[in-house]
VMD Tcl script that draws the C-alpha trace (Angstrom):
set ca {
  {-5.05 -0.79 4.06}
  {-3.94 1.65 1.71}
  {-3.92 5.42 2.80}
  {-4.29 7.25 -0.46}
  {-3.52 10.68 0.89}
  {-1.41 13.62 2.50}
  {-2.10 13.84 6.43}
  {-2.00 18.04 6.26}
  {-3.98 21.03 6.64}
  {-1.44 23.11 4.64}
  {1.14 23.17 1.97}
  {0.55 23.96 -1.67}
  {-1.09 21.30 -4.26}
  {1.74 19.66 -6.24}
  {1.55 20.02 -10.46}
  {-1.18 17.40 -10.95}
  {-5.08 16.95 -11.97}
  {-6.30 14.81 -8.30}
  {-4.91 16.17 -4.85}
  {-5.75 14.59 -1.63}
  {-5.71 15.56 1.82}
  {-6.88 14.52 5.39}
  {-6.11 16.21 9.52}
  {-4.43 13.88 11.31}
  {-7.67 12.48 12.29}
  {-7.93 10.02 9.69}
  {-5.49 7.87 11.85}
  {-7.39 8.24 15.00}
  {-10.75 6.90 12.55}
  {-8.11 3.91 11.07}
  {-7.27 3.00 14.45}
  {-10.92 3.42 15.62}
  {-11.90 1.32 12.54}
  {-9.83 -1.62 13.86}
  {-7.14 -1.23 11.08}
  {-3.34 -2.15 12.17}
  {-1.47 -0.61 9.63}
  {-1.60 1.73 6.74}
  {1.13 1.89 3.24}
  {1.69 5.04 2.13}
  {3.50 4.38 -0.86}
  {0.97 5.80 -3.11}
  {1.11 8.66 -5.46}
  {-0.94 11.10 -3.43}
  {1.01 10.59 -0.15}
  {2.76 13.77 -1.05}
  {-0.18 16.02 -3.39}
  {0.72 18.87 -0.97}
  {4.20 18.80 -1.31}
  {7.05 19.30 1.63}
  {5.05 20.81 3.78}
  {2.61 18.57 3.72}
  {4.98 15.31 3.59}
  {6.76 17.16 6.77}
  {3.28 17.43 8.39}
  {1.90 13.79 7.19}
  {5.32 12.48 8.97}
  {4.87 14.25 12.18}
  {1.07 12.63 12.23}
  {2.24 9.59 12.26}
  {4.77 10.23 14.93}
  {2.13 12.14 17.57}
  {0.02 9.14 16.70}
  {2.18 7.07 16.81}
  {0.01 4.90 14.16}
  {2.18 2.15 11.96}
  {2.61 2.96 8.38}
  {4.72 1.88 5.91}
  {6.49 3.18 2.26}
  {6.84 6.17 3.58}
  {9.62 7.75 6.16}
  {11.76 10.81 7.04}
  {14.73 8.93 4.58}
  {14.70 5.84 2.84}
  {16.11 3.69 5.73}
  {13.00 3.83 7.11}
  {10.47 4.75 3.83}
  {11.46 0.73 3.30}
  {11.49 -0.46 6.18}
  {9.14 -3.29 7.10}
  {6.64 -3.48 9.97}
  {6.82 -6.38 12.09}
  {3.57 -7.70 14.28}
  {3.51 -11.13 15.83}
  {-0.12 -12.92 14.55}
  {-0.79 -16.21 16.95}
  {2.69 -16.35 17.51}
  {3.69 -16.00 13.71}
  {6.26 -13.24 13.24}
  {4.98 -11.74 10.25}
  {6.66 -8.43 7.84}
  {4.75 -6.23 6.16}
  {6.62 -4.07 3.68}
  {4.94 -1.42 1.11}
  {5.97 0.69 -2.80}
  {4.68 2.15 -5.36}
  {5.24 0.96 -8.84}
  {3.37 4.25 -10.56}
  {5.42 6.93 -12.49}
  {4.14 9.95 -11.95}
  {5.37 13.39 -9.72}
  {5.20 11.98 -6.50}
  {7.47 9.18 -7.34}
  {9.60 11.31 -9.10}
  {9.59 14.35 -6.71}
  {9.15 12.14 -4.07}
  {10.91 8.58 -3.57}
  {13.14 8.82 -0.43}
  {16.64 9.26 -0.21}
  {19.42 8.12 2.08}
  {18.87 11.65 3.38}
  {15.23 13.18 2.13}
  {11.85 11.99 3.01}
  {9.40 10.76 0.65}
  {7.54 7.38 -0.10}
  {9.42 3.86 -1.29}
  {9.72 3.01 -5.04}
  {9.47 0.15 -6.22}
  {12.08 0.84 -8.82}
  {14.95 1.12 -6.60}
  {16.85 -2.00 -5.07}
  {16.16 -1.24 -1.72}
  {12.72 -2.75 -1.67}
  {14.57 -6.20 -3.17}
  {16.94 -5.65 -0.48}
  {14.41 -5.16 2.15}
  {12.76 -8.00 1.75}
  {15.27 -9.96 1.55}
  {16.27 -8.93 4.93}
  {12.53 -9.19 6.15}
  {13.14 -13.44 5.18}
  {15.99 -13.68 8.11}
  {13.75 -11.50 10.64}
  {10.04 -12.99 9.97}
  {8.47 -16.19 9.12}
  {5.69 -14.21 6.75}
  {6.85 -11.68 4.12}
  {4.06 -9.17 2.85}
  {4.36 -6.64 0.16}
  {1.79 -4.55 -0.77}
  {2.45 -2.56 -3.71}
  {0.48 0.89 -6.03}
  {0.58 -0.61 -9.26}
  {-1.10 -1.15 -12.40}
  {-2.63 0.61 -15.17}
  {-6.23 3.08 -14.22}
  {-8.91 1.29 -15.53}
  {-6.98 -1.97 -17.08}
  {-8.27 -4.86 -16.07}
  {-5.11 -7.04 -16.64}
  {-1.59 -6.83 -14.55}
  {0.87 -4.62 -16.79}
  {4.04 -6.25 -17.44}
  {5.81 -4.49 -14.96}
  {3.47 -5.83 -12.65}
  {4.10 -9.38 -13.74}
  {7.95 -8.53 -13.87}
  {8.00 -6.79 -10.31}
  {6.07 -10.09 -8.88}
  {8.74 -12.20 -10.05}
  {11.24 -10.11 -8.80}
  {9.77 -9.86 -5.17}
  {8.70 -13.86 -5.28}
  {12.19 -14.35 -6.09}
  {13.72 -12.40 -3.48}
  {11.51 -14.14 -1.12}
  {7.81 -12.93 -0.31}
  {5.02 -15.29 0.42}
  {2.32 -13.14 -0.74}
  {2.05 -9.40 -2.83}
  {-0.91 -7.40 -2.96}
  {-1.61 -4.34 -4.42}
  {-3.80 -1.62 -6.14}
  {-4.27 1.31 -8.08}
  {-6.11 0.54 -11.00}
  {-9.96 1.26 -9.28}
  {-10.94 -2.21 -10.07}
  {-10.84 -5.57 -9.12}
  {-7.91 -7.62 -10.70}
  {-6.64 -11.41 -10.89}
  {-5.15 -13.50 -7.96}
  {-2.99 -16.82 -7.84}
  {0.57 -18.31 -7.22}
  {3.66 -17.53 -8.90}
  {5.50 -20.19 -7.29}
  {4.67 -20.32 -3.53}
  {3.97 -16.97 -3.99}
  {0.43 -15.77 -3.61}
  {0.48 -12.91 -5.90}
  {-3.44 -10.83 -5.32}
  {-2.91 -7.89 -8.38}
  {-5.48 -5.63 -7.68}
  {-7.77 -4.76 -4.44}
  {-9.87 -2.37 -6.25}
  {-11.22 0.66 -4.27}
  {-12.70 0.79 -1.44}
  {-13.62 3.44 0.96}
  {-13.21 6.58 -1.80}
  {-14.07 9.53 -2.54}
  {-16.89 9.17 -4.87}
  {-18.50 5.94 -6.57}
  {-17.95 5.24 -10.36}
  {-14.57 5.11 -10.36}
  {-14.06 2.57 -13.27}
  {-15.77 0.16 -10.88}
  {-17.61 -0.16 -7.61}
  {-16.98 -3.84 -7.06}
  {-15.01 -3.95 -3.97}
  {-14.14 -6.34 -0.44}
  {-11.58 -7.22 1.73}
  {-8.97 -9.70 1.41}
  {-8.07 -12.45 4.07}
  {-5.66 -14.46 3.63}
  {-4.64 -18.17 5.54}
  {-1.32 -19.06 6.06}
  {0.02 -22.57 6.89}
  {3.72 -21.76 7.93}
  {5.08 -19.76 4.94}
  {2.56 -20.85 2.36}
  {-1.14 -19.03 1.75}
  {-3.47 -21.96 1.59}
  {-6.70 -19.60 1.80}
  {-7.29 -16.92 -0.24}
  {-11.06 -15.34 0.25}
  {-12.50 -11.90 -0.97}
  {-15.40 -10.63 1.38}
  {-17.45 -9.00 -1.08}
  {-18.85 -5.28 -0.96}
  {-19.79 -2.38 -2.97}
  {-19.37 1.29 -2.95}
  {-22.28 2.93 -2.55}
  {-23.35 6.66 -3.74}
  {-21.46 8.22 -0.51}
  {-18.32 6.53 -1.92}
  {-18.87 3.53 1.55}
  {-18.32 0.65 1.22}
  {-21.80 -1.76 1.95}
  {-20.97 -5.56 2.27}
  {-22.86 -7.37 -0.59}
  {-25.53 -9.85 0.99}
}
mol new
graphics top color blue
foreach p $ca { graphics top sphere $p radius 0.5 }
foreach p [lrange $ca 0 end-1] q [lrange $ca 1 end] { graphics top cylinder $p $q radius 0.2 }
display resetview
């Protein structure tokens, strides 16, 4: 899943209209919830700036619960997860493709902490390295345009890029609404997960689910949305 938030109780807001925030609890509910790993290569990851990305990173270490796209420096804001599924090696890796403050106040450095970009070469690099080390390459990226329906060209371009470099499938969201899915290549390329635990409902669309994907060897030969909606608490209720 995606964890659209800082993990702090302090720090100031950063210069920006939305600002998210959660105690470390939040991974204790994820792990609670049955949920593996989070990306936090969003842009609210760091909404309460370096206090808050210093306290977000120490949550994750006491709880020692796996994230990705984000990391003390960029060695490890890139760095893929790896998790053996039915004795499939698979890697998940995570950016964020959205320019705004936090990726330009906060994409990680060789020596700074901050989330992954999908901009820099390190991602390309990344999962390129992820092809040697796993038999399933997974990006899931923040991108797309709020409220457009249609992958952006960068989207389209950045799919390429990472199908290229050697992913099986990308993933991503941003855009609060459902978007298209199919294969660029081998690639299974799903642009836009929508939503789906939030804040409130209405947010350009309550249409919602969870993805599963089916993997013979490299190749995603199942691709099935288990539909849901957000209801007035901003929960998600499976559809029926």
């Amino acid at each position: 899943v995606n964890l659209e938030t800082a993990v702090t109780e302090r720090g100031s807001p950063e210069p920006k209209e939305f600002h998210f925030r959660t105690p470390a609890t939040a991974f204790t509910a994820l792990r609670a919830a049955g949920v593996d790993v989070a990306t936090m290569a969003n842009n609210h990851a760091a909404d309460y700036g370096a206090v808050g990305l210093s306290d977000t990173l120490a949550a994750i270490k006491s709880t020692r619960f796996p994230t990705i796209g984000i990391g003390a420096d960029a060695g490890r804001a890139y760095a893929p997860y790896y998790v053996t599924v039915r004795g499939h090696r698979v890697a998940l890796l995570a950016a964020s493709q959205i320019r705004d403050r936090t990726l330009s106040a906060w994409t990680a450095g060789p020596t700074s902490a901050g989330i992954a970009s999908a901009y820099d070469d390190r991602l390309i690099a990344a999962v390129q390295a992820a092809r040697d080390q796993a038999e399933i390459v997974v990006v899931y990226l923040h991108w797309g345009v709020e409220g457009q329906g249609c992958p952006s060209g960068d989207q389209r371009a950045l799919a390429a890029r990472l199908a290229a470099a050697g992913a099986d499938a990308v993933v991503g969201t941003h855009a609060h609404l459902l978007l298209g899915a199919g294969y660029l290549g081998s690639t299974y390329v799903g642009y836009g997960l929508g939503n789906y635990l939030w804040w409130r409902n209405s947010a350009y669309s309550d249409d919602t689910g969870v993805l599963r994907l089916t993997f013979a060897g490299r190749r995603v030969v199942g691709a099935a949305l288990a539909p849901a909606r957000i209801d007035g608490r901003g929960v998600p209720v499976p559809a029926t």
